[in-house]
C-alpha positions as CSV (number, residue, x, y, z in Angstrom):
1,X,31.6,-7.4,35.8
2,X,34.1,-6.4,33.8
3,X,37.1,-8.5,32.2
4,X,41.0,-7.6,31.6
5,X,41.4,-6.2,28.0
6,X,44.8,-8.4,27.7
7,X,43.3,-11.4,27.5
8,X,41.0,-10.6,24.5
9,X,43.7,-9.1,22.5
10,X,44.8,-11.2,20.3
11,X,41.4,-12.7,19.4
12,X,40.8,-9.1,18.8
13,X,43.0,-8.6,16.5
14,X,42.5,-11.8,14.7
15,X,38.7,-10.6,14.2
16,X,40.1,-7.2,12.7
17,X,42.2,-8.8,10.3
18,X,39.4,-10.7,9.3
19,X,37.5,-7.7,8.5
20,X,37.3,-5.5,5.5
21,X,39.8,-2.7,5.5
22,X,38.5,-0.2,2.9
23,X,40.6,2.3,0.3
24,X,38.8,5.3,1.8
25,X,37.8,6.0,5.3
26,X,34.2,4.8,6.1
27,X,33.4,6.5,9.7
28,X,34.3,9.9,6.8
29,X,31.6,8.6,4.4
30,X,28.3,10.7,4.9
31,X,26.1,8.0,6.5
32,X,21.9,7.7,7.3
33,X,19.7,5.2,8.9
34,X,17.1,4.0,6.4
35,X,14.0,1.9,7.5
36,X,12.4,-0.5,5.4
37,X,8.9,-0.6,6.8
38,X,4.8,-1.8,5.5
39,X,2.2,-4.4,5.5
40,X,3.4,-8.4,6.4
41,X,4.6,-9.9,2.8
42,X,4.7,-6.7,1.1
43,X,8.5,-7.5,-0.2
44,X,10.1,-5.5,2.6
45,X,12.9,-8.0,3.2
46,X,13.8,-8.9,-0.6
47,X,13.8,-5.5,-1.1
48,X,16.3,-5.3,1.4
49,X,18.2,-8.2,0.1
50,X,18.4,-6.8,-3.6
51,X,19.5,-3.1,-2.0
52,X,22.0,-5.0,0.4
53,X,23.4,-8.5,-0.4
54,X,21.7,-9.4,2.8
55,X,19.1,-11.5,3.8
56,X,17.9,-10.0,7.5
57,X,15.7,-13.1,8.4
58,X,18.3,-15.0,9.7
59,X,16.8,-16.8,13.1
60,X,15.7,-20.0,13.0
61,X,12.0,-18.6,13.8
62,X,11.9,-15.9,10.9
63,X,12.8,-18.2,8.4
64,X,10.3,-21.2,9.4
65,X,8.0,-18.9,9.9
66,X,8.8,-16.1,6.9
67,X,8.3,-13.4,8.6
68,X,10.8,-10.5,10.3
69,X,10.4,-11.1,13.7
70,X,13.6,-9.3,15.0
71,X,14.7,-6.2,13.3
72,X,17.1,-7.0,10.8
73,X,20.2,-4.8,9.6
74,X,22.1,-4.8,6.4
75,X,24.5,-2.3,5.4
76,X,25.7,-0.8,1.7
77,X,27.5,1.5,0.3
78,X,26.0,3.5,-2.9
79,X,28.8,4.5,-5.4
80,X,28.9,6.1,-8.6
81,X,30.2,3.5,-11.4
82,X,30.3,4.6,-14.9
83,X,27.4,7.5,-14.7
84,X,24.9,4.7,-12.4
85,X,24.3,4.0,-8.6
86,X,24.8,0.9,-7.6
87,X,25.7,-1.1,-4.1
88,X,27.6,-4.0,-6.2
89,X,30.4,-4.6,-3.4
90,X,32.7,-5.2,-6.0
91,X,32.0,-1.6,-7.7
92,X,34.9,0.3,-7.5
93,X,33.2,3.5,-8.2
94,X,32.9,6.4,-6.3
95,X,30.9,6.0,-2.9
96,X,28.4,8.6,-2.6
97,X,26.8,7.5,0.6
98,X,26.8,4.6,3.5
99,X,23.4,3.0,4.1
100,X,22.5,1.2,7.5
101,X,18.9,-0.8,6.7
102,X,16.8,-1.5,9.1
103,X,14.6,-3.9,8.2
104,X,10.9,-3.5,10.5
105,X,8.8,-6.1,10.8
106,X,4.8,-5.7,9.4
107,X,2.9,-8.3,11.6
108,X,0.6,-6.4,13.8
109,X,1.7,-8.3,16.7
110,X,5.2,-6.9,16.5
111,X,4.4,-3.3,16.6
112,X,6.7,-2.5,19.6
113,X,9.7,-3.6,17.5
114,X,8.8,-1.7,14.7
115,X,8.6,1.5,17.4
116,X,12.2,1.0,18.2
117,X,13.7,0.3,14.9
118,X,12.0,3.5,14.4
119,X,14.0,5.3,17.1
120,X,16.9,4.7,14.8
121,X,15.4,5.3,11.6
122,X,16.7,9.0,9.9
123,X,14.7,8.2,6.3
124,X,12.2,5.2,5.7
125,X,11.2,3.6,2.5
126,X,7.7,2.4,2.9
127,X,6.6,-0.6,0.9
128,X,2.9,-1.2,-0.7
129,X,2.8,-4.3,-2.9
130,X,1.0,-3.3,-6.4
131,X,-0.8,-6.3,-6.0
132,X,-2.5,-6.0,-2.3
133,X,-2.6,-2.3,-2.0
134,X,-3.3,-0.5,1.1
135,X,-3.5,-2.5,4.3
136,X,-3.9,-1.8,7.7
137,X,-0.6,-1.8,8.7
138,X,0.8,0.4,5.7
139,X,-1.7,2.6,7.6
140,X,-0.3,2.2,11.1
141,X,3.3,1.8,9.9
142,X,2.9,5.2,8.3
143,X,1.7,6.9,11.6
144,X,4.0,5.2,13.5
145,X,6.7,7.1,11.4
146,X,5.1,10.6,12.6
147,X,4.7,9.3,15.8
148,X,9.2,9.2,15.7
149,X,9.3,12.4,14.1
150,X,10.7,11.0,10.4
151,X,9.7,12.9,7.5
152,X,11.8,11.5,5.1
153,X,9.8,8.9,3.1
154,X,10.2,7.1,-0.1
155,X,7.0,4.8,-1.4
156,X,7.9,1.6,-3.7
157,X,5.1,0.5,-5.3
158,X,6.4,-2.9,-5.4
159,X,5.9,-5.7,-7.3
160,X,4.8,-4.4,-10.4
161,X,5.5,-7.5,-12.7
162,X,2.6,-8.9,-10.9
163,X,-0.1,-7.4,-12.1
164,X,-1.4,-5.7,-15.3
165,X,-0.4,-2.1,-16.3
166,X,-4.3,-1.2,-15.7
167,X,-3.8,-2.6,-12.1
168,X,-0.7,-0.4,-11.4
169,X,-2.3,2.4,-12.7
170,X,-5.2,2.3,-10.5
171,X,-2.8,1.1,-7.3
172,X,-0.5,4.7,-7.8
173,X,-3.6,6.5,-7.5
174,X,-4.9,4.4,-4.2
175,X,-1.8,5.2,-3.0
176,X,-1.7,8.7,-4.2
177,X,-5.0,9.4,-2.2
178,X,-3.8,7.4,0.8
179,X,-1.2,9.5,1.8
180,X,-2.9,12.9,0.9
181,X,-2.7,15.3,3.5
182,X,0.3,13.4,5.9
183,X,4.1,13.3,6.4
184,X,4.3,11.3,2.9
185,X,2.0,13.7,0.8
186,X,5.0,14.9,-1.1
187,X,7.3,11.6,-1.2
188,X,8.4,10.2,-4.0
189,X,6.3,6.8,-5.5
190,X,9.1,4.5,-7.0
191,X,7.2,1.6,-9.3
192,X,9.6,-1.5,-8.8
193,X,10.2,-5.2,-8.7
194,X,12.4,-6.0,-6.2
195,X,12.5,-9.8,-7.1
196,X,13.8,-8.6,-10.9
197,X,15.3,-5.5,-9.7
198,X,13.1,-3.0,-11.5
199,X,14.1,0.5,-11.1
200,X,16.0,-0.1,-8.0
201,X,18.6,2.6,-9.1
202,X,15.6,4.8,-8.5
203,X,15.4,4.4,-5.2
204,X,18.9,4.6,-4.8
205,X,19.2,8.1,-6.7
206,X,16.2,9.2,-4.3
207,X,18.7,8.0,-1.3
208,X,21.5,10.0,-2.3
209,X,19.0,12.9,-2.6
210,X,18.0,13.0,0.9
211,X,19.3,16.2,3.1
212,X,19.6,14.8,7.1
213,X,19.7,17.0,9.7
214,X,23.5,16.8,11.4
215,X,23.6,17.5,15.0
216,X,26.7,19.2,16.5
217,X,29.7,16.3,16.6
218,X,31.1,18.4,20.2
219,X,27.5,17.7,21.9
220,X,27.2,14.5,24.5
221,X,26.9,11.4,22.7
222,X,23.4,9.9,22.3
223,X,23.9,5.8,21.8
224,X,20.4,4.2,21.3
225,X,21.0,0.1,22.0
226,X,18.3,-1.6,20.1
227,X,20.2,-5.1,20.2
228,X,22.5,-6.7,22.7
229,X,24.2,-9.9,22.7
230,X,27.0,-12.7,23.2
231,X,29.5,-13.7,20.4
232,X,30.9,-16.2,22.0
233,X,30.7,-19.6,21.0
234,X,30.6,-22.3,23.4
235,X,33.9,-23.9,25.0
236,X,36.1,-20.5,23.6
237,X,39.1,-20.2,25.7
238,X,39.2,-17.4,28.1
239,X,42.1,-15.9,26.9
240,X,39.5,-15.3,23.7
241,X,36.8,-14.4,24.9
242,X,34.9,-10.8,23.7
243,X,33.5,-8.6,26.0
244,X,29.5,-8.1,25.8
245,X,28.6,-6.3,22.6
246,X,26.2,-3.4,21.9
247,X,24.3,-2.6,18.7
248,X,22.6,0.3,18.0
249,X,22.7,4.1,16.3
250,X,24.3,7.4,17.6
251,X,21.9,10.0,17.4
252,X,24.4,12.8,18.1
253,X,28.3,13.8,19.4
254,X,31.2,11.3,19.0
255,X,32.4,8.3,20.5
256,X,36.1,6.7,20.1
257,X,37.7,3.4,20.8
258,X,39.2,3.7,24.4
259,X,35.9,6.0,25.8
260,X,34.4,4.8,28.8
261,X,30.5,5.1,28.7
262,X,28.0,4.1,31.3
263,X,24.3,3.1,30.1
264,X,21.3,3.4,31.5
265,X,18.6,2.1,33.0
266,X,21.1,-0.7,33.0
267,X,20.5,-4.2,34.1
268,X,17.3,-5.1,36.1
269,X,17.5,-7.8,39.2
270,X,14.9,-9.2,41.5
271,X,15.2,-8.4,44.9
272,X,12.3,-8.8,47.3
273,X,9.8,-9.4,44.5
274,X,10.8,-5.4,43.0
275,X,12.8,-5.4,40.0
276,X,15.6,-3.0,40.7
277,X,17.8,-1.4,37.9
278,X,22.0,-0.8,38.1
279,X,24.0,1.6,35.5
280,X,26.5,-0.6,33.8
281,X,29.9,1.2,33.2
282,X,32.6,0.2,30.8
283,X,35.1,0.8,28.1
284,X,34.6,0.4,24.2
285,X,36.9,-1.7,23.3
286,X,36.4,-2.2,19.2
287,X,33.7,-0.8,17.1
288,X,32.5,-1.7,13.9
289,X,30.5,-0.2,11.2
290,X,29.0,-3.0,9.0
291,X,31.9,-5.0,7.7
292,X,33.8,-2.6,8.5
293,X,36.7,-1.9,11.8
294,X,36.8,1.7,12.8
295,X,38.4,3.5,15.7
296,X,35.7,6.8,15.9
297,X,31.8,7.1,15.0
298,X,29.7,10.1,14.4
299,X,25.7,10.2,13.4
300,X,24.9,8.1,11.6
301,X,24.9,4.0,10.6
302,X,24.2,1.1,12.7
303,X,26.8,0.4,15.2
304,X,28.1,-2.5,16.7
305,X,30.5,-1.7,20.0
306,X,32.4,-4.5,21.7
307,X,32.5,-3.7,25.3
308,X,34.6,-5.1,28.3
309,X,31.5,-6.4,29.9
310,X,30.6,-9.3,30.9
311,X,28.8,-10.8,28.2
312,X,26.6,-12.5,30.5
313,X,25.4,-9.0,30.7
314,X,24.4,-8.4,26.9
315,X,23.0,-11.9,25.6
316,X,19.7,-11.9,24.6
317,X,19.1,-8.5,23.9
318,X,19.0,-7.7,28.0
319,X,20.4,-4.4,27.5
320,X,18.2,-3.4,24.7
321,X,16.2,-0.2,24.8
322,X,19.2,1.4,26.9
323,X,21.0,4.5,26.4
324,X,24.8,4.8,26.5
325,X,26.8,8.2,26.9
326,X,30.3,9.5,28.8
327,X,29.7,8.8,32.3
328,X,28.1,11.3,34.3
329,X,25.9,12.9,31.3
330,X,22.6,11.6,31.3
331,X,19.8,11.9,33.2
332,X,18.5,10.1,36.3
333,X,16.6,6.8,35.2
334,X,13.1,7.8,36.5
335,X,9.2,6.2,36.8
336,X,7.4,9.1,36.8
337,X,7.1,10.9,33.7
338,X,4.9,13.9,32.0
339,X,4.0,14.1,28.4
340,X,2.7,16.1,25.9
341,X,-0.1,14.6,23.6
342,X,-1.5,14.7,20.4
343,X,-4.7,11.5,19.5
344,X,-5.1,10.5,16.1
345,X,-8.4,11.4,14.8
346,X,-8.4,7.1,14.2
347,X,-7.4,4.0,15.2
348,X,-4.9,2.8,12.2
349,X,-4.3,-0.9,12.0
350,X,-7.7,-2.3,11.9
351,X,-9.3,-1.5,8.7
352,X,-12.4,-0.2,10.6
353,X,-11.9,3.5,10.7
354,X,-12.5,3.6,14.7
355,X,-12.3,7.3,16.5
356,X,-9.4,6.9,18.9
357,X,-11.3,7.7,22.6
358,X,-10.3,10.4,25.2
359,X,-7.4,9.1,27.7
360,X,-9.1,8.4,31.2
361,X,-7.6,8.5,34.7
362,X,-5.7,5.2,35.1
363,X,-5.9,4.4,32.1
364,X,-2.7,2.0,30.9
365,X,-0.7,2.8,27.8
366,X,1.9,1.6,26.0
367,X,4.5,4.4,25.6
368,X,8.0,4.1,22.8
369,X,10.3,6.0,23.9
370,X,14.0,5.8,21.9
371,X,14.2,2.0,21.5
372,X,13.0,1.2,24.7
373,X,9.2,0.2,25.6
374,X,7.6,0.7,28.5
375,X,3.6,0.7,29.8
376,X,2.6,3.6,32.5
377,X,-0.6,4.0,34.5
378,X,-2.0,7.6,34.1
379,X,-1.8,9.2,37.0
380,X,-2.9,12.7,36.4
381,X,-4.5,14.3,33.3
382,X,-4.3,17.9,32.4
383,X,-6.8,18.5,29.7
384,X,-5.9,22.2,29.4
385,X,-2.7,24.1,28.2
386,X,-0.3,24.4,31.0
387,X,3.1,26.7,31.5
388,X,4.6,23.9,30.5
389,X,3.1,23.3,27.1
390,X,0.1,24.7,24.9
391,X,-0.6,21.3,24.4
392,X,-2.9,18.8,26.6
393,X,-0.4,16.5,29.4
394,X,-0.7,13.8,31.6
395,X,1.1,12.3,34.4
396,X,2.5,8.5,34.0
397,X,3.5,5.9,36.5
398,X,5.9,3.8,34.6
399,X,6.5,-0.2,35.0
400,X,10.0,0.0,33.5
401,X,11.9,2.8,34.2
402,X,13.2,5.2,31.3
403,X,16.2,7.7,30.5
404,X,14.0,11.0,30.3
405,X,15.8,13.0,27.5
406,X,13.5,15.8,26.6
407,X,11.7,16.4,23.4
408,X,12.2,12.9,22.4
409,X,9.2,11.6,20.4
410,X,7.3,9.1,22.0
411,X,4.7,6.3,20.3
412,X,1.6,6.3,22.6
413,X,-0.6,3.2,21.8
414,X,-3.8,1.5,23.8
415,X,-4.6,-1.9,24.4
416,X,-7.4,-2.5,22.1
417,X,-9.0,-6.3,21.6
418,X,-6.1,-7.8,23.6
419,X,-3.6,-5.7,20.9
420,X,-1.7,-2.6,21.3
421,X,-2.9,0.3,19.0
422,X,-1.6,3.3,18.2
423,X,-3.3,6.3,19.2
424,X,-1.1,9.4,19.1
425,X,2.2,10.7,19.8
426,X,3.9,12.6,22.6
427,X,7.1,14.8,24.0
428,X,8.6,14.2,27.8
429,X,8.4,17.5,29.0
């Protein structure tokens, strides 16, 4: 499955030449995952644009459509030019920080992809249009950031030169009183316009604010893959051809050009109508960061590592959800699983202010764990604090197997009217 390096170098080195070399060393540049998340046509991907210079909806679908449908990424650096932010690429100014959106989509039916863009996410910036307001999935969007464990959270009140200043008044202090007593009580609220570009510096000044967490850079790596895919165009010549490439974030240690990782659960085949699941093993051969060539990452950014796999191996997102570390560090792949739980008081995302339910014995859930999802059965539920946990578990039978890295936050959501609902959040134990 894998190919000879040789014959990929000097398209490899035609690519790099192609990319940006930069005055100062990126991979050095203090770097965090931010999530643009909220409602469907709230302004989440202009915002993104105006922040970035990118537009993320850029498959076919998303743009006849007009929706995100995939997540979308778009990187920026802020600097400091003449006393003011700014991510102008042609600002020579001071950079200050290295930004990796991730751009989530808000339709309800996409709220697995949200889960994993969430995986990635250090800092979100949650979107509520001045115009609309509060709508169920600015509700179940905001959950779904507790449900990952991100606390960081910046609120745009966005488009602002749409309404009267009566009307913006009155939306601040709906939105003031939404997020009373959650992870967002104390976030900022930025009034913009994303389509004029009001107060965006604001947002930018609140970015460079933000103190992340930094995990050790001598632990294992931790490399989430929440995209996988091909860059080869038909009828390339074999001597050009790139190896499969990954994309995703590195949620702790180091990696280098040259490492050879292995990632898990790997790719699934049928054999005697069971899916079975093989650990791919290979060797990064290039990484980039953005626009950006670099030989070594740390925490932080969105990632994009060119592998010697086959890229038969990587189109179409196939090895999205995995997990890719030195060989021989992570866990077993496994389909039995225990969790501990904590149920909303509600169901968010429907605008009816339902009680979420107790969990019942064989009950099927939808479970996020990193950027993989999986459903499991419930096999076994322990309503009572155990040795293992003060907290209520239960037992799962998984469908698709999972890397089982503890204390990683899991989404826990129920089928509800033929769509998946959040209900609570969870902890492999």
């Amino acid at each position: 499955m894998e190919q000879d390096t040789t014959k990929s170098t000097n398209s490899r080195e035609a690519t790099c030449r192609e990319l940006l070399v930069p005055s100062e060393d990126i991979a050095e540049i203090n770097t965090i995952n931010v999530g643009i998340v909220g409602h469907i046509d709230h302004g989440k991907t202009t915002l993104l644009q105006k922040l970035s210079g990118k537009w993320a909806d850029t498959h076919s679908e998303e743009l006849k459509r007009g929706i995100t449908i995939k997540l979308g990424y778009a990187d920026a650096i802020i600097r400091s030019e003449n006393g003011k932010l700014t991510t102008d690429k042609d600002s020579k100014g001071k950079p200050l920080r290295y930004i990796t959106f991730v751009d989530a989509p808000g339709h309800e039916m996409l709220m697995a992809t949200m889960l994993s863009g969430a995986a990635i996410m250090d800092a979100a910036i949650l979107v509520i249009a001045a115009n609309e307001g509060i709508k169920p999935q600015t509700q179940e969007h905001l959950v779904a950031l507790k449900s990952k464990n991100i606390k960081k959270i910046i609120i745009v009140q966005n488009k602002i030169d749409t309404v009267s200043k009566e009307k913006s008044k009155e939306n601040y202090k709906q939105i003031k009183e939404f997020v009373k007593g959650t992870i967002a009580e104390n976030s900022p609220i930025i009034p913009i316009s994303a389509l004029q570009k009001i107060n965006l510096d604001r947002i930018l000044e609140e970015l460079c604010k933000m103190e992340i967490a930094e995990t050790p850079k001598n632990e294992k790596p931790i490399f989430l893959i929440a995209r996988s895919f091909d860059i080869n165009k038909p009828g390339t010549k074999i001597e050009d051809l790139h190896g499969g490439i990954l994309g995703g974030a590195l949620k702790q240690g180091r990696l280098k050009v040259g490492d050879t990782i292995e990632i898990k659960p790997g790719y699934s085949y049928k054999k005697g109508n069971v899916y079975h699941y093989k650990t791919v093993k290979s060797k990064i051969v290039s990484m980039q960061k953005g626009k950006y060539s670099i030989k070594e990452t740390t925490q932080g950014g969105s990632i994009a590592i060119e592998t010697e796999l086959d890229p038969s191996l990587t189109k179409a997102d196939s090895l999205s959800g995995g997990i890719a570390s030195y060989e021989g560090t992570l866990p077993e792949i496994t389909e039995n699983i225990k969790i501990k739980y904590t149920l909303f008081d509600e169901v968010f995302g429907t605008g009816k202010h339902e009680p979420v339910q107790p969990l019942k014995p064989n009950e099927m859930l939808m479970l996020s764990l990193n950027t993989s999802i999986t459903v499991g059965q419930i096999t076994k539920i322990h309503p009572q604090p155990t040795a293992d946990s003060r907290q209520p578990t239960i037992d799962l039978s998984l469908k698709i197997p999972v890397v089982p890295l503890k204390k990683e936050s899991i989404g826990i959501a129920r089928n509800l009217n033929n769509h998946w609902r959040l209900i609570g959040f969870g902890e492999i134990i």
